[in-house]
C-alpha positions as a Python dict, from the first residue, in 0.01 Angstrom:
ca = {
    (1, 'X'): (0, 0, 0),
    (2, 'X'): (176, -236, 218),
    (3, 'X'): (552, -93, 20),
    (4, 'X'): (445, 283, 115),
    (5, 'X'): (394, 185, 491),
    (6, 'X'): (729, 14, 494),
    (7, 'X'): (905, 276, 326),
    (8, 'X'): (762, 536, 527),
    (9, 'X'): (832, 329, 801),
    (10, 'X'): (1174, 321, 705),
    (11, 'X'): (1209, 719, 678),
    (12, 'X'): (1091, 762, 1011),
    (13, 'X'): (1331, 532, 1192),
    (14, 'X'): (1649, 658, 1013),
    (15, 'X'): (1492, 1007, 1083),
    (16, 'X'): (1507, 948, 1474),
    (17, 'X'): (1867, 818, 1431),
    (18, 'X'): (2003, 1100, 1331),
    (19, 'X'): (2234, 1256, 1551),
    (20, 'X'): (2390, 1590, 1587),
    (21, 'X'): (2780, 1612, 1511),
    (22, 'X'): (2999, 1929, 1601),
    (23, 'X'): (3044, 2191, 1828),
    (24, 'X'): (2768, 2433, 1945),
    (25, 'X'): (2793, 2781, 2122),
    (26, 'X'): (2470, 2851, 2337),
    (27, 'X'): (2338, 3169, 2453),
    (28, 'X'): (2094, 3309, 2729),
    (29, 'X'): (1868, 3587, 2617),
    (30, 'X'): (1601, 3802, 2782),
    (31, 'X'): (1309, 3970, 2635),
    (32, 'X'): (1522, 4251, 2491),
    (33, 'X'): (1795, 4013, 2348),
    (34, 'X'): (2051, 4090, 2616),
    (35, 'X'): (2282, 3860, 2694),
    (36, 'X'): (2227, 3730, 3046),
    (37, 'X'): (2545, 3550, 3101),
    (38, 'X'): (2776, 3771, 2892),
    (39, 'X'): (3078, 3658, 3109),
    (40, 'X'): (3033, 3326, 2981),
    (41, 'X'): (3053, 3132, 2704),
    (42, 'X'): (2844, 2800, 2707),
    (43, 'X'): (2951, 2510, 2469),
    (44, 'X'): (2855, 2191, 2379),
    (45, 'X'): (2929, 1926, 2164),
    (46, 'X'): (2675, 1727, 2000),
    (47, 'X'): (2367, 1622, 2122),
    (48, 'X'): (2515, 1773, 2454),
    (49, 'X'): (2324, 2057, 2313),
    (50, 'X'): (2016, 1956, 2508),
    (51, 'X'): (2170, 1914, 2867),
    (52, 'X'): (2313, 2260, 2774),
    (53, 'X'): (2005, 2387, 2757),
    (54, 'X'): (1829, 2243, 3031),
    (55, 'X'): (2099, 2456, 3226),
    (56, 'X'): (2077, 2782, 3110),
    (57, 'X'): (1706, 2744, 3176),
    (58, 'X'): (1778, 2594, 3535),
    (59, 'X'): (1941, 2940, 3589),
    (60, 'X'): (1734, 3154, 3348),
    (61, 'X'): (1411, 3078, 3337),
    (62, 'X'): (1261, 3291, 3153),
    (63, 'X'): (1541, 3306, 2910),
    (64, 'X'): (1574, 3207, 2532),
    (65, 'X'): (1817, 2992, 2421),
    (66, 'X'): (1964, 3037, 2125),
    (67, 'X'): (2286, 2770, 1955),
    (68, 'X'): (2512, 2842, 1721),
    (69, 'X'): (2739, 2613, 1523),
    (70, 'X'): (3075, 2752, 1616),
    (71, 'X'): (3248, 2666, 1280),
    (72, 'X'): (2990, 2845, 1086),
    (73, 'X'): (2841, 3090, 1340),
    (74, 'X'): (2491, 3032, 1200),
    (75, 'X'): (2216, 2934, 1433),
    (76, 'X'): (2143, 2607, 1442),
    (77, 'X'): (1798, 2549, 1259),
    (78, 'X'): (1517, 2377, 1412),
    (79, 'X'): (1707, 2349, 1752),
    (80, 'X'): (1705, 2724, 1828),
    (81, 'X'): (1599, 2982, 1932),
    (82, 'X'): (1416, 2797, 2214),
    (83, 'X'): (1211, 2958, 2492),
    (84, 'X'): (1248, 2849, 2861),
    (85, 'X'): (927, 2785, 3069),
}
């Protein structure tokens, strides 16, 4: 019992190390899926991802955010979309 507790214990600490690595395009939406900042391309490397988005909701806030890796173009999964309050 007491091995399964450390090993889980383990798991979750290396889990909240983990850090993003690489270079993220985010994206302001409305309701429709317009752009609302077409005129501007928001990027962010890293865990920068976050004060990115704390921005776009500053100025939008009823926006969702949505981040895409810009190597891959893909959206970045679990981190997006993301809805503003």
């Amino acid at each position: 019992m007491m091995k399964k507790i450390g090993l889980l214990s383990i798991i979750l600490l290396l889990n909240g190390c983990m850090t993003l690595k690489g270079d993220y395009r985010l994206v302001a939406l409305d309701e429709n899926g317009n752009d609302l900042a077409p005129k501007v391309q928001m990027l962010a490397q890293g865990t920068g991802i976050y004060r990115s988005k704390i921005v776009l909701c500053k100025a939008f806030p009823k926006a969702t955010v949505r981040i895409y890796d810009t190597r891959t173009n893909e959206e970045l999964k679990g981190k997006s979309p993301r809805k503003c309050r």
